[in-house]
C-alpha positions in Angstrom: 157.6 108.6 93.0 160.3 106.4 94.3 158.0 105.2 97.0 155.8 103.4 94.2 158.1 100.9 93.5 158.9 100.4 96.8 155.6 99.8 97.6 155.1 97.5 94.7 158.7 95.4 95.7 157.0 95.1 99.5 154.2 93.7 97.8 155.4 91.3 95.9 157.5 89.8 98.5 154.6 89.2 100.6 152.7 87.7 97.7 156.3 85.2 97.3 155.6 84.6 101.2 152.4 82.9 100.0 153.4 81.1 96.7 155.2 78.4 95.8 157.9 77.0 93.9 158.1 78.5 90.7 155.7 81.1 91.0 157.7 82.1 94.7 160.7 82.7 92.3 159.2 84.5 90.0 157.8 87.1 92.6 160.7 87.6 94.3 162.7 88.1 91.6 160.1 91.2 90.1 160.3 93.0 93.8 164.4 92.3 93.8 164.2 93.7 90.6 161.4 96.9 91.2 164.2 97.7 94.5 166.7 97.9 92.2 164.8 100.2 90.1 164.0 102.2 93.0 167.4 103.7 93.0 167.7 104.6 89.4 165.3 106.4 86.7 164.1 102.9 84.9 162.2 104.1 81.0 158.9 103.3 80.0 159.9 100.4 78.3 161.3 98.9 81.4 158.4 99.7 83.5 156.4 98.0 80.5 158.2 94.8 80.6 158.0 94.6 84.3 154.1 95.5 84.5 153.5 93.1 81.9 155.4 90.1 83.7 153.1 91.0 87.0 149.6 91.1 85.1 150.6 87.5 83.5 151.7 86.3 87.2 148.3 87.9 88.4 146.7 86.3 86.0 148.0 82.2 86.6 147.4 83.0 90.3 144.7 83.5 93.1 143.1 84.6 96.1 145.6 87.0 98.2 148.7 86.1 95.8 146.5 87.3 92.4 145.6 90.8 94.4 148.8 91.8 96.0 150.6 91.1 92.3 147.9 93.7 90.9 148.7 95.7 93.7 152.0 95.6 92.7 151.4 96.6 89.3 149.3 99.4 90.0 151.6 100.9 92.1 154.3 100.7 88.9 151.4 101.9 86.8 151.3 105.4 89.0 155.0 105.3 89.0 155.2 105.4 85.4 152.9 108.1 85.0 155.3 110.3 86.3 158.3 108.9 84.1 159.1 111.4 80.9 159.2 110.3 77.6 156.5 108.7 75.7 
């Protein structure tokens, strides 16, 4: 499960590779943040507030930056299928 938010921190930085300014810093700050989560056992709310901050990024974006942010999110989404609790 781990592997998700790996997957969705790699993404991101790619898609910070092909923003810029404020929306570059934004990016990389989710994926440094989703690495860091990778080594601990992040709640639903977390997950929530980070999934919600990538589907507004997708949103004010485009082209190859709008998809790999999705991408990003859907690989959170999976991850937090397989988090207990609510």
């Amino acid at each position: 499960m781990v592997d998700e938010l790996t997957a969705a921190s790699e993404e991101l930085r790619s898609a910070a590779e092909m923003a810029d300014g404020e929306t570059s810093e934004r990016l990389t700050e989710q994926a440094d943040a989703l690495a860091e989560l990778a080594e601990s056992e992040p709640d639903h709310g977390r997950l929530d507030r980070h999934m919600n901050i990538l589907a507004e990024i997708a949103s004010e974006t485009d082209g190859e930056v709008s998809d790999r942010t999705t991408a990003a999110r859907d690989h959170v989404f999976e991850y937090r299928k397989g988090v207990e609790g609510v």
